[in-house]
N, C-alpha and C positions, 0 to 999 in steps of 0.2 A: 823312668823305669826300664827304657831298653836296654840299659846298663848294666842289667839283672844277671846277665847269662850266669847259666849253669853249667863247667865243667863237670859231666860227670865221672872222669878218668879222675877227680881229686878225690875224691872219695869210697873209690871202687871196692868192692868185696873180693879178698883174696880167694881166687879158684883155683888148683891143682889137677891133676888127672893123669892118668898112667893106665901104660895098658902092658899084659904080661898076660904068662902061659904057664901052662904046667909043664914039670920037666918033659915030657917026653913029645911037647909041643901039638899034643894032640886040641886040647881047651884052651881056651881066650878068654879072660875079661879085661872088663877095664871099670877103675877104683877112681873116685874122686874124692876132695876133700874141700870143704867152703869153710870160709872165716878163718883157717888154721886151727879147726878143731883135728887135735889128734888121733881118735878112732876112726872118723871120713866115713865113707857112706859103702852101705854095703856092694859086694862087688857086684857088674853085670854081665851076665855071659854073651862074648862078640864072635865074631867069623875071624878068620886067619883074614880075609882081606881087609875087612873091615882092620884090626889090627896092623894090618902093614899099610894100609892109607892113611893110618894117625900117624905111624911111623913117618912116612913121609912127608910128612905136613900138607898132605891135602885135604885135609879138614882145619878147619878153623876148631879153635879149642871151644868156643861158645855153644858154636855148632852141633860140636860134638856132644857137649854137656845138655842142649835141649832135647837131642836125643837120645842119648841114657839115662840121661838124670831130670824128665821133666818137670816131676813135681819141688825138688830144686832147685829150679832155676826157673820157677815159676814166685817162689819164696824169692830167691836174688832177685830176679825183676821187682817185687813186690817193695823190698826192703831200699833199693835205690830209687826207685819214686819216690817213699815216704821220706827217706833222705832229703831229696830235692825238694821235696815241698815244702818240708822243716827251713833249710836254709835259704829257700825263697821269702820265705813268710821272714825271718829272721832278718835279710837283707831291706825287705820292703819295710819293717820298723825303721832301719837302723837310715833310712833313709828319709821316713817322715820326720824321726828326731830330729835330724839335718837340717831341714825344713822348715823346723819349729824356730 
């Protein structure tokens, strides 16, 4: 059974995110999108810094998304467990049939 391991980069849930201003650069949010659903989640108002540190890649995108998006990415955690359990459980059969 230690053979089991779970990548869980094989079966990730597609995350997006963007962050953007109003013309006159005065407002910030930042818009994410999970699973490739096309309307994405509503936007959330950020700081010009906060803004130019996504810019920069000083945040990590995860990161960033637990903290604007936590109930989001409280569902993603949720749904990549249950994932992995499925295909644990799935593996651990396919390894007593073996067996048999």
């Amino acid at each position: 059974m230690a053979d089991l391991e779970i990548d869980v980069q094989s079966f990730d849930i597609p995350r997006e995110v963007s962050v953007y201003a109003d013309q006159g650069g005065i407002n910030w949010w930042t818009k994410a999108w999970f699973n490739n659903r096309a309307d994405g989640e509503a936007a959330v108002a950020i700081s010009q810094r906060q803004a130019l540190a996504f810019w920069r890649d000083e945040v990590e995108k995860d990161e960033w998304l637990e903290e604007h998006f936590p109930k989001q990415m409280e569902a993603y955690h949720h749904a990549i467990e249950q994932t992995k359990e499925q295909l644990t459980q799935q593996m651990r059969e396919q390894q007593l049939q073996l067996n048999l």
